[in-house]
N, C-alpha and C positions, 0 to 999 in steps of 0.2 A: 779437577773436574769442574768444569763452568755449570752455571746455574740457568736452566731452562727460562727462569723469569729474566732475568738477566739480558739475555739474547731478544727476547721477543720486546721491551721495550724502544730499543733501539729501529726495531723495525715495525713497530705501533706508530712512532714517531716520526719518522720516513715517511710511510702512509697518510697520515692525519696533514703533512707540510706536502705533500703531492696534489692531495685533496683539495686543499686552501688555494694553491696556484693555480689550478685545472678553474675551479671556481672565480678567481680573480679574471683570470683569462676569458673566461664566461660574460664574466660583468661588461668587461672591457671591449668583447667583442660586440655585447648588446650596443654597449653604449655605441661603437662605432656605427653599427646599422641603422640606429636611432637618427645619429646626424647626420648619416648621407641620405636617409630619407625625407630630412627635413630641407635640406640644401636642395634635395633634386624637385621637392615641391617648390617651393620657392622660384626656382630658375624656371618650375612652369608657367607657375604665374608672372613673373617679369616675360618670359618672351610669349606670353597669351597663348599658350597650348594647353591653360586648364579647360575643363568641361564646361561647354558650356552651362548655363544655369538653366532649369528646368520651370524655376520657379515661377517664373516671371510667365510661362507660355498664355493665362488665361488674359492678362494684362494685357501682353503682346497680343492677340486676340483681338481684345477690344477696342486698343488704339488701330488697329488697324483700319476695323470697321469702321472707325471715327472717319478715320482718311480719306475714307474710300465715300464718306459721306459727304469730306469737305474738298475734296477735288476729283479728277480723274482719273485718279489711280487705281487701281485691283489690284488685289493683295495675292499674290501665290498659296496655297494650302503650306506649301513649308515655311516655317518659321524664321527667322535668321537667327543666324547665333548672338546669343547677347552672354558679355563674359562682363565678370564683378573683376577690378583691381585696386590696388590701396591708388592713394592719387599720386604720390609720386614716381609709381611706373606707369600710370596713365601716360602721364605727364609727358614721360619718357619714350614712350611708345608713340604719341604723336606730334607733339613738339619737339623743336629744337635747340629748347632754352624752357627753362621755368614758365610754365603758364596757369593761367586758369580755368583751365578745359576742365569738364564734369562728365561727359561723354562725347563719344564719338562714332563715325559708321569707319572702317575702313572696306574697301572694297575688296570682295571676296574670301573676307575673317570673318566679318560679322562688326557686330555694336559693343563697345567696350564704354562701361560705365562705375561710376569713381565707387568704392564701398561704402560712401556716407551715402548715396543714392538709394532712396527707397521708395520706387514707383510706383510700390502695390496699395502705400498708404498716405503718400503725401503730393498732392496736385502739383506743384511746381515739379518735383520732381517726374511725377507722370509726365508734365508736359515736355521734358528736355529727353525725354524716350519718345517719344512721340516726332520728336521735330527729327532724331536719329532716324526714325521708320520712317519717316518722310526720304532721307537723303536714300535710305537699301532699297525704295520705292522708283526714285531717280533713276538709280545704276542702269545704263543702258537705255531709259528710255528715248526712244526717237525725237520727241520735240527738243531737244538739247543738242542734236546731231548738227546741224550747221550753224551750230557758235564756236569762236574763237577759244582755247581750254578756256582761258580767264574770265571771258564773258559764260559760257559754260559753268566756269565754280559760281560766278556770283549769281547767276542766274538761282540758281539750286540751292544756293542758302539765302536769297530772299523769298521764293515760294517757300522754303521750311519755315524759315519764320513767320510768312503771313499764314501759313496752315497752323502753325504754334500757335498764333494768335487767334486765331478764328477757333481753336480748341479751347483756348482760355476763357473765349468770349462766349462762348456754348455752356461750359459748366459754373459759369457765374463769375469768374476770378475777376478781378481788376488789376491783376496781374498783367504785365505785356514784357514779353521779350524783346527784346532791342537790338536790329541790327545796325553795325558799328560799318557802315561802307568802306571806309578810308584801309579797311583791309582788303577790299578788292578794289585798286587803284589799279584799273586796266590800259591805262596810258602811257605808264613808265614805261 
C-alpha cells in the first residue's frame, strides 16, 4: 500500500517547477516588450516622427512677434512643429557627413533642434530658433519666386541672419551670427 504523503510530493513539486517557468517566461516576456518599446522609440526619434514639443509654443509665440516686428512677415496662428534630437541624428537627418548644425527648418516637417538647445532660457539659443522661424516664415513666400534655387537659398539665409542679428541687436547681445557665404558659391 503506497503512502498518500508520498504521492502528493512528487506532484507539490511538479507544480511549484511549472510555477517558476510560467514566471520566468513572464519575466522574459516583459523584458522582451520592454526593448522593442525602447527600439521603437528610438527609431522615432531618428526618423523625426516624435511629437512635436509643446513646450516651446509660448517662445515660439514671441519670436514670432519679434519677426513680424523686424521684417515683413506675418506669422500664421499655427505654430510649426519644432522636434528636440540628440545631435547626432540632427546631424543625420540634415547633413551629409558630420556637421555642426544645432537646428534646422526642413520644409513641410517642421524645425528640428539639437537637445542641448534651450530656447526657453538661454539667448543665443533663442536666437538660432528664431533665425529657423525666419526660414518656416520663407517657405513659399513670393519675393523669392524669380530667383535662381541657389540664389533663392542664399537669399533666405542672409535675411535670417540679418533678422538674427537685428534680434540680437534688440535684446542687448553683442552677440552676432555670422554668415559664412562661400557656402552659397552660386557660380559653380
Amino acid at each position: 500500500m503506497r503512502s498518500v504523503v508520498g504521492d502528493t510530493i512528487p506532484a507539490r513539486l511538479s507544480l511549484v517547477l511549472i510555477c517558476l517557468v510560467l514566471a520566468c517566461l513572464v519575466l522574459i516576456w516583459a523584458a522582451v516588450l520592454a526593448t522593442t518599446a525602447a527600439f521603437c522609440a528610438q527609431d522615432q526619434v531618428a526618423s523625426g516622427t516624435t511629437a512635436p514639443t509643446q513646450q516651446l509654443d509660448p517662445t515660439i509665440r514671441a519670436l514670432l512677434h519679434t519677426i513680424e516686428t523686424l521684417s515683413d512677415y506675418h506669422a500664421p496662428e499655427a505654430l510649426p512643429r519644432v522636434y528636440r534630437l540628440p545631435q547626432l541624428q540632427l546631424e543625420a537627418k540634415v547633413c551629409d557627413e558630420p556637421c555642426n548644425v544645432s537646428a534646422a527648418y526642413v520644409p513641410r516637417e517642421g524645425i528640428y533642434l539639437a537637445e542641448s538647445l534651450d530656447p526657453a532660457n538661454d539667448l543665443s539659443d533663442r536666437a538660432a530658433l528664431l533665425h529657423e522661424l525666419v526660414h518656416y516664415l520663407q517657405q513659399g513666400h513670393p519675393k523669392f519666386a524669380h530667383m535662381t534655387p541657389c540664389a533663392r537659398e542664399r537669399a533666405k539665409e542672409e535675411e535670417a541672419y540679418a533678422i538674427q542679428n537685428a534680434y540680437l541687436a534688440e535684446i542687448g547681445s553683442q552677440e552676432r551670427a555670422v554668415f559664412y557665404d562661400s557656402e552659397f558659391d552660386c557660380a559653380r
